[in-house]
MITI-593529 format. One line per field, with one value per residue (C-alpha): x, y, z. Coordinates in steps of 0.1 Angstrom, whole numbers, plus 2048, in hexadecimal, padded with zeros to 3 digits. Layout:
N
X	X / ... $
Y	Y / ... $
Z	Z / ... $
END
This chain:
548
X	8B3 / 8B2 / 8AB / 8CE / 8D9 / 8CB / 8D3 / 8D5 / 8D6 / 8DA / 8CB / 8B5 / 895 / 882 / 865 / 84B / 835 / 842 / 81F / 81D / 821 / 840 / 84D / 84D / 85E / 87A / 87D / 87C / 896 / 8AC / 8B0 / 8BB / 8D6 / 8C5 / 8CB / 8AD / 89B / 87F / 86C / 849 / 839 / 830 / 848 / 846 / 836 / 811 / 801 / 7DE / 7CE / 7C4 / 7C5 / 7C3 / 7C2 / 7DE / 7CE / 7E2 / 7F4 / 803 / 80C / 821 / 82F / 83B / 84B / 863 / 86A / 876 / 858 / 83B / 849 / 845 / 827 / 819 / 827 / 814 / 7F3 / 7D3 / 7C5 / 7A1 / 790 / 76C / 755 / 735 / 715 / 6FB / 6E0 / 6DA / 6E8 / 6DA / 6F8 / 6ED / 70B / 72D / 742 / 760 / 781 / 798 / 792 / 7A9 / 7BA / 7DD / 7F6 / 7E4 / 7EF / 7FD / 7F2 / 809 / 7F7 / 7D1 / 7C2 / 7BF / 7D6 / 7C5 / 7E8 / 7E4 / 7F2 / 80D / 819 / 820 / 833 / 846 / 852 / 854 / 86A / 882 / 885 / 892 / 8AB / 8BC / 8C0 / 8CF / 8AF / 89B / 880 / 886 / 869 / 85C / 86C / 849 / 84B / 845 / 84F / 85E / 86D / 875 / 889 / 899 / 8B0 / 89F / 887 / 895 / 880 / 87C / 873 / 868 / 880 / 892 / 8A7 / 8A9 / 8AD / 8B4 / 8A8 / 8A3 / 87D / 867 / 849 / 82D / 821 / 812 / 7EC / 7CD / 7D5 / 7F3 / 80B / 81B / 7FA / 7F1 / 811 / 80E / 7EA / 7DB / 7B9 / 7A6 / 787 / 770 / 753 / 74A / 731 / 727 / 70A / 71D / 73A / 74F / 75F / 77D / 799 / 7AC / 79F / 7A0 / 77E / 779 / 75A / 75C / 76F / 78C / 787 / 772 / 768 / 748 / 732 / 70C / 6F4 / 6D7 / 6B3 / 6BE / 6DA / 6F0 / 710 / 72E / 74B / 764 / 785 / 79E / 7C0 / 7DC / 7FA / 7F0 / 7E7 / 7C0 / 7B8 / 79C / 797 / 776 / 75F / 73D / 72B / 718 / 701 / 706 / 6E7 / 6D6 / 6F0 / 708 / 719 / 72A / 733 / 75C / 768 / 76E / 770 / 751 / 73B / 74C / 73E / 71B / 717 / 725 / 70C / 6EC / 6F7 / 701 / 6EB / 70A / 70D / 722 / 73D / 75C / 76F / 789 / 7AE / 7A8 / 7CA / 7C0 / 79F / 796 / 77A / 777 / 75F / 75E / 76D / 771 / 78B / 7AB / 7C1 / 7C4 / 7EA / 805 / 820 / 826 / 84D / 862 / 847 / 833 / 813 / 80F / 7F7 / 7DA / 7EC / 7DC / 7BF / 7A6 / 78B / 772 / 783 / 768 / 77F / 79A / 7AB / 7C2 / 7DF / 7DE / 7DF / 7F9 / 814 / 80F / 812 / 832 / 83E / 836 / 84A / 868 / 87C / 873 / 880 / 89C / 8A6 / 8A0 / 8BB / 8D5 / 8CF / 8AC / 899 / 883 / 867 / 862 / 855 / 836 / 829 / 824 / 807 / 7FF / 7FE / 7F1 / 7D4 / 7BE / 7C2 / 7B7 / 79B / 78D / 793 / 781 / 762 / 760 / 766 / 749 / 731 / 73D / 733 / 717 / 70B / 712 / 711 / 6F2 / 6DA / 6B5 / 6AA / 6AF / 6D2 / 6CE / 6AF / 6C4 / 6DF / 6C5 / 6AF / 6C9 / 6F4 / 6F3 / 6E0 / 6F7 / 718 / 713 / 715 / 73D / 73E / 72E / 746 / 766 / 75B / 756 / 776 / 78B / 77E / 795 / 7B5 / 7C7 / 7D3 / 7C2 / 7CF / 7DF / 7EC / 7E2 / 7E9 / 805 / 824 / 839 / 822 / 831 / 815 / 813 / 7FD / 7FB / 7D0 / 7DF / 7E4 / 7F1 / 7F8 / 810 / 807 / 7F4 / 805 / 821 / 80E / 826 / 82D / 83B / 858 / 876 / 89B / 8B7 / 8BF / 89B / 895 / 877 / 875 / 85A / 85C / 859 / 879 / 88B / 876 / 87C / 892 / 897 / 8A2 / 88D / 885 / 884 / 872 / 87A / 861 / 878 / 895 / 897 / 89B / 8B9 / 8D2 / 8B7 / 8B8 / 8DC / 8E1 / 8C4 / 8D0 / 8E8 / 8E9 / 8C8 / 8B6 / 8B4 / 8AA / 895 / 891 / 86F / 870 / 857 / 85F / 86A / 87F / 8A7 / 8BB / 8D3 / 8F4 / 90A / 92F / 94E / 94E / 928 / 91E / 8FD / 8EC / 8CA / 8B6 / 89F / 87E / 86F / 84D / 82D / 81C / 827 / 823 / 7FC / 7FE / 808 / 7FF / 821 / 82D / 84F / 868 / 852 / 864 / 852 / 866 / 859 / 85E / 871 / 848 / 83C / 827 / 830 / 83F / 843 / 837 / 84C / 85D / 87D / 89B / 8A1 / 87E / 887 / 8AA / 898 / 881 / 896 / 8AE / 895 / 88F / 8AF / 8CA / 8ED / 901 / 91C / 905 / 8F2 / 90A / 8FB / 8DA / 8F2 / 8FC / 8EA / 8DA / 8F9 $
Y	895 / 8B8 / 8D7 / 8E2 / 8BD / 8C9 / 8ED / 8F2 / 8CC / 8BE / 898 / 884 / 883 / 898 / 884 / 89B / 88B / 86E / 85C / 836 / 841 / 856 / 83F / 824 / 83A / 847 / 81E / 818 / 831 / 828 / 804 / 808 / 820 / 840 / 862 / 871 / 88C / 882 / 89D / 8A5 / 8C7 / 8B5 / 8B9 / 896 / 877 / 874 / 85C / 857 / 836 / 846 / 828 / 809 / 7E9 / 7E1 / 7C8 / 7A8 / 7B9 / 7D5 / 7BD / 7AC / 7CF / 7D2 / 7A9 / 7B4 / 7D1 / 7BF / 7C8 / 7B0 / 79C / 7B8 / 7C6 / 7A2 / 7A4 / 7C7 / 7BF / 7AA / 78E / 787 / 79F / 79C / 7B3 / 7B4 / 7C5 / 7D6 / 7E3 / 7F3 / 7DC / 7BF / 7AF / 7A9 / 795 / 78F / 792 / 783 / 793 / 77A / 765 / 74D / 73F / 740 / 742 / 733 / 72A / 749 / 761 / 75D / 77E / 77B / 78D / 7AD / 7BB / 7D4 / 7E9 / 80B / 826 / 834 / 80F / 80E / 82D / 821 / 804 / 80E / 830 / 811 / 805 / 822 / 828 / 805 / 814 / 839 / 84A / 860 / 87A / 89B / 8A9 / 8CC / 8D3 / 8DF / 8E5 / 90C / 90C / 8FC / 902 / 8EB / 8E9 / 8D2 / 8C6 / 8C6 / 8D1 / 8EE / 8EF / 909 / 8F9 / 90F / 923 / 924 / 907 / 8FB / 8D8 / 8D3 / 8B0 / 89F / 897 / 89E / 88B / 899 / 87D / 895 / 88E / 897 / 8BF / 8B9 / 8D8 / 8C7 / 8C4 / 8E8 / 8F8 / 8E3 / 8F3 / 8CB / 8C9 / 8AC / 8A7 / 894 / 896 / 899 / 88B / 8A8 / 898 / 88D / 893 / 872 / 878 / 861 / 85F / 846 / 841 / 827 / 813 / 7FE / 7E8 / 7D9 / 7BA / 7BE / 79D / 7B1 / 7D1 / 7E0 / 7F3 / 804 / 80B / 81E / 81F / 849 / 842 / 845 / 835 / 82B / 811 / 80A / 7F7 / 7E8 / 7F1 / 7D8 / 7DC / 801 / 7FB / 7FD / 813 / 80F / 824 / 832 / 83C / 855 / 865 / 885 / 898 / 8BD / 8D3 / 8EF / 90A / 8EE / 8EB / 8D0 / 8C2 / 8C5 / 8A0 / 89F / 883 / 88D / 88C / 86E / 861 / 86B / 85D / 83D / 83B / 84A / 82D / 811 / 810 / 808 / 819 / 803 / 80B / 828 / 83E / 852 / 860 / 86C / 86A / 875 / 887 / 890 / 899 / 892 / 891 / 874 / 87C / 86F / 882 / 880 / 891 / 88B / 888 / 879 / 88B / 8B5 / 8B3 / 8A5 / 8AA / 887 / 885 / 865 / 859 / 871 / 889 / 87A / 86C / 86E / 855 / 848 / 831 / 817 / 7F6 / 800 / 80D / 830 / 827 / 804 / 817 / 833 / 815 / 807 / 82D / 835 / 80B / 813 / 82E / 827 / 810 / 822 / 844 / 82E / 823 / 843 / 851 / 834 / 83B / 82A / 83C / 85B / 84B / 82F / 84B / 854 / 82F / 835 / 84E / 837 / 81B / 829 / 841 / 825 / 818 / 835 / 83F / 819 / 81D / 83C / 82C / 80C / 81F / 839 / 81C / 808 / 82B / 831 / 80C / 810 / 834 / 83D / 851 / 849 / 842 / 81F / 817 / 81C / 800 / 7EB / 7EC / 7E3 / 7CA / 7BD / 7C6 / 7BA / 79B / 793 / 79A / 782 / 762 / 75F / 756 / 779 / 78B / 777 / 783 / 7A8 / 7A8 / 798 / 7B7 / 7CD / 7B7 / 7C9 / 7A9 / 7B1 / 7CE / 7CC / 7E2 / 7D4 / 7F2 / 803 / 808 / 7EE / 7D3 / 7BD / 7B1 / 78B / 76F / 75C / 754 / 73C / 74B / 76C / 783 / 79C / 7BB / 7A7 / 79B / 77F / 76A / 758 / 735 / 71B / 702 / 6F8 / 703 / 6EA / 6E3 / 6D7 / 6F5 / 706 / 725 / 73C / 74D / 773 / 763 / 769 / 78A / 798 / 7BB / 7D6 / 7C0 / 7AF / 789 / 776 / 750 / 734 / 717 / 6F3 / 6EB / 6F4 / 718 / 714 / 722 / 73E / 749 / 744 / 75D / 777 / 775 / 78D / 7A6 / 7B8 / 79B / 77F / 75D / 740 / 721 / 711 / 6E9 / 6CD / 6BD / 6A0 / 6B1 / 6A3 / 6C4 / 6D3 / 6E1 / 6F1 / 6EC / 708 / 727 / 72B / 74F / 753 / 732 / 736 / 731 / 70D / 710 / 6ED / 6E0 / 6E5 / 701 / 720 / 70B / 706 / 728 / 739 / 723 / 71E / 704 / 6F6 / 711 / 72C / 74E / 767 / 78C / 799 / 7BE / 7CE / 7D2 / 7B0 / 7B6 / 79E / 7B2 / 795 / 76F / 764 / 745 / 75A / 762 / 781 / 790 / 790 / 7A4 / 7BE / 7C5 / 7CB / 7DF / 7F8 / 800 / 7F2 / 80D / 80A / 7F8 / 810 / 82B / 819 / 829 / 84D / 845 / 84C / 86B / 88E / 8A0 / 8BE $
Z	877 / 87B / 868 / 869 / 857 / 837 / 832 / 80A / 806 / 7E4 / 7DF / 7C5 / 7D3 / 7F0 / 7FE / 80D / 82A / 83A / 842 / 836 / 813 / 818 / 82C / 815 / 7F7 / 80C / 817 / 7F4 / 7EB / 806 / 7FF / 7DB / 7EB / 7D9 / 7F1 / 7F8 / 812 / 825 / 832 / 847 / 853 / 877 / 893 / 89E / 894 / 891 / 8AE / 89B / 892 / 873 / 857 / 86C / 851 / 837 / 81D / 813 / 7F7 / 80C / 822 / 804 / 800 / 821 / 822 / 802 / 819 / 832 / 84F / 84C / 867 / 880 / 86E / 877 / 89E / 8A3 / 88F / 892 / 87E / 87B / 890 / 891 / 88C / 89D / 895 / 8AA / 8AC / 8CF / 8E6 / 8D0 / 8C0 / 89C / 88B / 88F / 86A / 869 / 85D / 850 / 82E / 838 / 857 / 843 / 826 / 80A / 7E3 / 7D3 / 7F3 / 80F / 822 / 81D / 836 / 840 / 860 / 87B / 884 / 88E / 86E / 88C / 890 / 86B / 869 / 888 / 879 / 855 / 863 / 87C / 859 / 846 / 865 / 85E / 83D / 84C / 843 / 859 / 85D / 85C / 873 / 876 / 84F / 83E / 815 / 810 / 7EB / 7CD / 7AA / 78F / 776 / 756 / 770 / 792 / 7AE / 7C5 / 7E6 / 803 / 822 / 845 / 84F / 82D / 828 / 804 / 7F7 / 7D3 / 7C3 / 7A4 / 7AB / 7C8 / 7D0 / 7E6 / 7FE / 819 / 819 / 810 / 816 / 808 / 7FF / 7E0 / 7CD / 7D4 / 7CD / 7AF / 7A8 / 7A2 / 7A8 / 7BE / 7A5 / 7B5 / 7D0 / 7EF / 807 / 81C / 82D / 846 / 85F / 871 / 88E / 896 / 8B3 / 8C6 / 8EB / 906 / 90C / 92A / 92D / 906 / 8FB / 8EA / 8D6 / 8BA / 8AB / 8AE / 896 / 89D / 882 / 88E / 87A / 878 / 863 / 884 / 883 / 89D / 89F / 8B3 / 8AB / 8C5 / 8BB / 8BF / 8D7 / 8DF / 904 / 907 / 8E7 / 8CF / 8B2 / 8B5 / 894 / 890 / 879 / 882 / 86C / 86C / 87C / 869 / 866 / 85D / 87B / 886 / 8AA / 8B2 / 8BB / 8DF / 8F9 / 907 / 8E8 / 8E0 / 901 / 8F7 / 8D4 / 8E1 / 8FB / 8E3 / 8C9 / 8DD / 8FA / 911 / 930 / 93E / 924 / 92E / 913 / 923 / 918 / 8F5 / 8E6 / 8C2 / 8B5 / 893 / 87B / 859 / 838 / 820 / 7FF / 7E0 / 7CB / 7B6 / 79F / 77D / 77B / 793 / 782 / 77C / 770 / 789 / 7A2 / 7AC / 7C3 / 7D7 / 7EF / 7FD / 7EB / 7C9 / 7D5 / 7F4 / 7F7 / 80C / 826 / 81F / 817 / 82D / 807 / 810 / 821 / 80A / 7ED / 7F8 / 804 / 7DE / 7CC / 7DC / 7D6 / 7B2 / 7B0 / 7C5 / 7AD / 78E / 79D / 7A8 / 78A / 772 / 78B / 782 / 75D / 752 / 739 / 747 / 733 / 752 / 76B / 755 / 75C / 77C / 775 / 75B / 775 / 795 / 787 / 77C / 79E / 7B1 / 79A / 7A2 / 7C7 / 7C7 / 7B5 / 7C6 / 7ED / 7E2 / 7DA / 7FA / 80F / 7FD / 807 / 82A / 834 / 820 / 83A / 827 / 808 / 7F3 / 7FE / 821 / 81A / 804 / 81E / 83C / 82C / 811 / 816 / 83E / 83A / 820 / 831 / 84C / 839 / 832 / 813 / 80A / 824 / 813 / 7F1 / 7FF / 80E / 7F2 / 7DD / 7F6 / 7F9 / 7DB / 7D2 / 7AF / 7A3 / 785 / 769 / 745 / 734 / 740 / 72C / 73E / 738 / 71D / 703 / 705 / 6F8 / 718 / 722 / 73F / 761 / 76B / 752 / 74A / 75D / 77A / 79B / 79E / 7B7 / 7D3 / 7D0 / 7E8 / 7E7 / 7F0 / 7EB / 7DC / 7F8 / 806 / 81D / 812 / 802 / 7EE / 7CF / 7E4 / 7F7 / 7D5 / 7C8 / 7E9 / 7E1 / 7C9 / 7AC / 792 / 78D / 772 / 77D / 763 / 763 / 75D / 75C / 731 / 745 / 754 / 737 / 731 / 754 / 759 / 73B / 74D / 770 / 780 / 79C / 78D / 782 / 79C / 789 / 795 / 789 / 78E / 78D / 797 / 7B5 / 7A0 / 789 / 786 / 797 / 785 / 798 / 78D / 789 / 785 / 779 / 768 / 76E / 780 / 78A / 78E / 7B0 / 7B1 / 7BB / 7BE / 7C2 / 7AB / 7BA / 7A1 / 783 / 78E / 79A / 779 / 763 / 753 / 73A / 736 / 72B / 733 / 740 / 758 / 75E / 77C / 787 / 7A8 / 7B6 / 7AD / 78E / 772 / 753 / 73A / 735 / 715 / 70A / 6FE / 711 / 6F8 / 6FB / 720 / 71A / 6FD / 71B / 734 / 71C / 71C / 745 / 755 / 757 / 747 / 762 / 761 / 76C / 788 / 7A1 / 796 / 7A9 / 7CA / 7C1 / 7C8 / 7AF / 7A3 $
END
């Protein structure tokens, strides 16, 4: 798209940066047919490595998405990761908690994939859709108003919007034209230098990671499907008059052969170099107005846990439908939950990827012995490495007190507020399906349990709530005959009622991002909820419309 295309153009939402986060709004946007800007300062692509892991729930994001399949083609599964010391190879960790789908999980280990291969696939995406980037378009100001968001890009084209939402980073223009403020810390005792280069002489079967007894540290990742590229990782402490080395190719060469002891090891063609400080900071509120902040925009962290991107993907996932549907008519009430929603989240990722740096980063003192003598022995029995990387997957976040979370009695299984876990079966017709197979778009869900459902759903289902019917594998199948409105989907097999816990008659309303809103035995305490955050149909068609 170019700059010319949107000259004084009027639309619904203006999404600024178009990294993962971006990305995954405008997608979001787009496939519920709501017209939208998608902007970024850059005048092409980045090519970086950057965030290199997408944790089992992101990759559930991107399968209702329609991606994980070529998310899955590009990445890596189970990379090891060896430890040295020296030349000495210490340990070898492994990666992967599982070597496939398993009950309620159907994406439980993390994927290597390079940050550029995600916005390359998540951008081929938005294109099916008719959306693209609009390159070299940086924000220079904005005003808002009852109505809207009028913003000046470079060179002085305008675009008018209902809402705006700054997903451009962690210097992001939004949140200072905004005048939020990142409270947090930082850990200024050291500098990391990172980049993307090609290394001969290692095997690509495994990263590699050197501790040294100074508090030294370098690793070095292979990156999938990008030719012979690693990403390369290492920390540097700043001299007396606090300066600190550029990164360059050629002190990359030197750290790597100071730490590792390998001389028979070459780095050449540094095709991305950067430097960067460990921080640990966020704002206090995701929403000014009709202005949002996403992503590194809201929070910057540690990268300990492999956490940013993960947690930008699920900000702008969050907010997608509910923008979506306050333009088609839903109360403006529903976009205040996703501050309500997604602060808790950061604030925990924050804390738990400062402890995890602390651990492992710490350059004396009693956590760099703790770490030595205690945290590394540990990690290489698997059962400790499992349990340390289960505490990164995502797959538990929930949101217990947020204002969409429907109040419930229900002690068995997941509750309202928590994940809908997958759950394995088979069609009517005997082909096999999973519950994601029906969740999979922007609609809601509403999963029965027996066939004492079936008139419950059949009343609940339509072209905003798909129903499924959950049945043992022995239960009689019910078909239906002439003209009976909207017959739900049959899910057969036993594996969601052990997953959630559910008795006979039980109904489970799950949201357009997969958390459950309401566990209730009552088809009308399913339609009260839903009266209050589905639009009016007749005004669904607004969401299409630009803002006036």
């Amino acid at each position: 798209m170019a700059k010319r295309d949107i000259d004084h153009r009027e639309t619904q939402v203006l999404v600024v940066g178009a990294g993962p986060t971006g990305l995954t709004l405008a997608l979001e946007l787009a496939r519920r047919g709501v017209d939208h800007v998608l902007i970024d300062a850059a005048e092409t692509p980045a090519t970086g490595s950057r965030g290199k892991g997408l944790q089992p729930r992101s990759l559930e994001v991107l399968d209702d998405l329609g991606v994980v399949d070529e998310v899955l083609a590009y990445g890596a599964v189970g990379t090891p990761l060896r430890l040295h010391e020296g030349r000495e190879l210490t340990a070898e960790l492994a990666t992967a908690t599982s070597t496939g789908p398993r009950p309620g999980v159907p994406y439980p280990n993390l994927v290597l994939l390079p940050e550029w291969r995600v916005e390359r696939v998540l951008r081929d995406r938005l294109a099916e859709f008719g959306g693209a980037v609009l390159y070299g378009a940086g924000l220079e100001g904005f005003e808002q108003g009852a109505r809207g968001v009028t913003a000046t890009l470079a060179g002085g084209t305008t675009v008018k919007a209902r809402y705006a939402v700054g997903c451009d980073g962690g210097r992001s223009t939004v949140r200072r034209l905004l005048g939020a403020k990142l409270d947090g810390h930082t850990h200024d005792d050291q500098y990391f230098l990172v980049g993307d280069v090609k290394i001969d002489g290692l095997a690509r079967d495994a990263s590699s990671a050197w501790f040294g007894q100074g508090g030294t540290y370098l690793a070095v990742a292979p990156l999938p499907h990008a030719g012979n590229a690693w990403q390369y990782q290492a920390n540097v402490v700043p001299e007396a008059d606090g300066s600190v080395p550029e990164p360059t190719l050629e002190i990359f060469r030197e750290l790597f052969r100071e730490r590792s002891g390998r001389t028979d090891v070459t780095l050449t063609e540094a095709s991305w170099l950067s430097r960067y400080r460990f921080n640990a900071r966020m704002v206090s509120d995701y929403r000014h107005g009709r202005v949002f902040l996403a992503g590194d925009a809201a929070h910057v962290h540690s990268p300990a846990g492999g956490q940013g991107m993960n947690t930008g993907i699920q900000d702008a996932y969050n907010l997608g439908w509910k923008l979506a549907a306050v333009l088609a008519g839903a109360p403006e009430t529903l976009l205040d939950s996703y501050g309500a929603e997604r602060v808790p989240v950061a604030a925990k990722v924050l804390a738990d990827s400062s402890r995890g740096f602390e651990s492992v980063f710490a350059l004396k003192g009693a956590r760099r012995l703790v770490r030595d003598h205690m945290l590394f022995p540990l990690i290489k029995h698997p059962a400790v490495m499992n349990r340390l990387l289960a505490r990164t997957d995502q797959l538990g976040i929930a949101y217990p007190d947020s204002p969409l979370t429907a109040a419930g009695t229900t002690r068995r299984g997941p509750k309202a507020g928590e994940r809908a876990p997958d759950a394995r079966g088979t069609a009517a017709d005997g082909a096999p399906l999973r519950l994601y197979d029906v969740t999979r778009g922007p609609h809601w869900t509403i999963l029965g349990f027996g066939t004492e459902t079936t008139s419950a759903l059949r009343a609940l289902g339509g072209p905003r709530v798909r129903a499924v019917r959950a049945v043992g594998r022995r239960a009689r199948q019910v078909h239906p005959s002439g003209d009976q409105g909207h017959f739900p989907r049959t899910l057969s097999g036993d594996e969601a009622a052990r997953l959630y816990r559910a008795r006979r008659g039980e109904l489970v309303l799950i949201r357009p991002d997969g958390y459950i809103a309401l566990r209730t035995n009552s088809a009308q305490a399913v339609t009260a909820y839903l009266s209050r955050v589905l639009p009016p149909e007749a005004e669904t068609a607004a969401a299409r419309r630009p803002a006036a």
